[in-house]
Structures are given as C-alpha cells and as structure tokens.
C-alpha positions, 0 to 999 in steps of 0.5 A, spaced: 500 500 500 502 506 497 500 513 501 501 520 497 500 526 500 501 533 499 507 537 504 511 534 508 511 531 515 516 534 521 518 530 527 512 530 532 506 527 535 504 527 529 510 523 525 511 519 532 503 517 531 503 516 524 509 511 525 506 507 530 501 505 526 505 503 519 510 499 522 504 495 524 501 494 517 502 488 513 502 489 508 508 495 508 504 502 507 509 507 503 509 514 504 510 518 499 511 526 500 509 530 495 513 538 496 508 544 496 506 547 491 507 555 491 502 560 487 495 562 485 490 556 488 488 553 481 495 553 481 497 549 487 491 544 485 494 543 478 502 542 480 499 538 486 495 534 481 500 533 477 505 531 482 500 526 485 498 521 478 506 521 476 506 517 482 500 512 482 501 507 477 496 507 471 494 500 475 493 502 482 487 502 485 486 510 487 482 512 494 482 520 494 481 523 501 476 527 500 470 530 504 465 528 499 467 521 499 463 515 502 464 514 510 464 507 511 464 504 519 471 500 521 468 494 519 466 496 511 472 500 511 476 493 512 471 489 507 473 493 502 480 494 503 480 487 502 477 487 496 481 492 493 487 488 496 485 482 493 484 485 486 492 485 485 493 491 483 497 497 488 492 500 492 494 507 493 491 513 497 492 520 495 492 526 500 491 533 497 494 540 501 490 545 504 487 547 496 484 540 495 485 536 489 484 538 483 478 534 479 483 530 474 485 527 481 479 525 482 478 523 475 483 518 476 480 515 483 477 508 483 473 510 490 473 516 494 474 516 502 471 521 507 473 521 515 466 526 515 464 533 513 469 537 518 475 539 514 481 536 517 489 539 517 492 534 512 498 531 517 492 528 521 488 525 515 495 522 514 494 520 522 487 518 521 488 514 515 494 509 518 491 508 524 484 506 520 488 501 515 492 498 521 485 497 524 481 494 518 487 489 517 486 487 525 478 487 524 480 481 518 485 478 522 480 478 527 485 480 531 482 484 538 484 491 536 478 493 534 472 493 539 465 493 535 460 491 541 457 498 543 453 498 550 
C-alpha cells in the first residue's frame, strides 16, 4: 500500500503517531511526500495534481481523501480494503494540501474516502488514515484491536 500526500511531515506527535501505526501494517504502507506547491490556488491544485498521478501507477487502485467521499464504519472500511487488496493491483491513497485536489485527481480515483464533513489539517488525515488501515487489517485478522460491541 502506497500513501501520497501533499507537504511534508516534521518530527512530532504527529510523525511519532503516524509511525506507530505503519510499522504495524502488513502489508508495508509507503509514504510518499509530495513538496508544496507555491502560487495562485488553481495553481497549487494543478502542480499538486500533477505531482500526485506521476506517482500512482496507471494500475493502482486510487482512494482520494476527500470530504465528499463515502464514510464507511471500521468494519466496511476493512471489507473493502480487502477487496481492493485482493484485486492485485497497488492500492494507493492520495492526500491533497490545504487547496484540495484538483478534479483530474479525482478523475483518476477508483473510490473516494471521507473521515466526515469537518475539514481536517492534512498531517492528521495522514494520522487518521494509518491508524484506520492498521485497524481494518486487525478487524480481518480478527485480531482484538478493534472493539465493535457498543453498550
């Protein structure tokens, strides 16, 4: 699995939570960091989407984050994403910056995911969307990690 984000992320709580949950991941997550564009937003959009199909293979299965994309629970998270991983082919998340991704991105994504209508700064997406690959490959493992029972 392959993450693609816009900007880079600096040592801190963020990384250190970021990490946690990659180096438990099987299969290994990639994270491939994108430099920030400068210049007017249509600008910034553009190189960034740019940037982000050079590095999602023509035959990577694409997720865009984007807060108009589904909103599945953990557990249909972990249903698709195993059905994704079943295909064969690369499964690759992109990340936009603070200007969001250009439709060409969008264009390009074979499914998009939302982690709900609240606008997010990109360095937690990046949080948000290891812990819930870590949690969705527990669920399939049936390892314990995740807790669905609600009182």
């Amino acid at each position: 699995m392959r993450i693609v984000s816009v900007g880079r992320m600096k040592r801190g709580p963020e990384r250190d939570l970021f990490d946690r949950y990659v180096e438990r991941t099987r299969p290994r997550v990639e994270l491939l960091e994108i430099a920030e564009s400068r210049g007017s937003a249509s600008e910034i959009r553009r190189k960034d989407a740019s940037a982000i199909l050079s590095a999602c293979p023509g035959s990577a299965f694409v997720v865009a984050l984007d807060e108009g994309g589904d909103t599945p629970d953990s557990q249909s998270f972990s249903a698709s994403l195993e059905t994704w991983l079943a295909s064969g082919r690369q499964v690759t998340f992109v990340i936009g910056g603070a200007e969001g991704l250009e439709s060409s991105v969008m264009a390009r994504a074979d499914a998009r995911l939302s982690f709900g209508r609240m606008t997010w700064p990109h360095m937690l997406v990046r949080v948000l969307l290891a812990e819930q690959l870590y949690r969705a490959r527990a669920i399939s493992a049936g390892h314990p990690y995740h807790r669905a029972a609600r009182p």
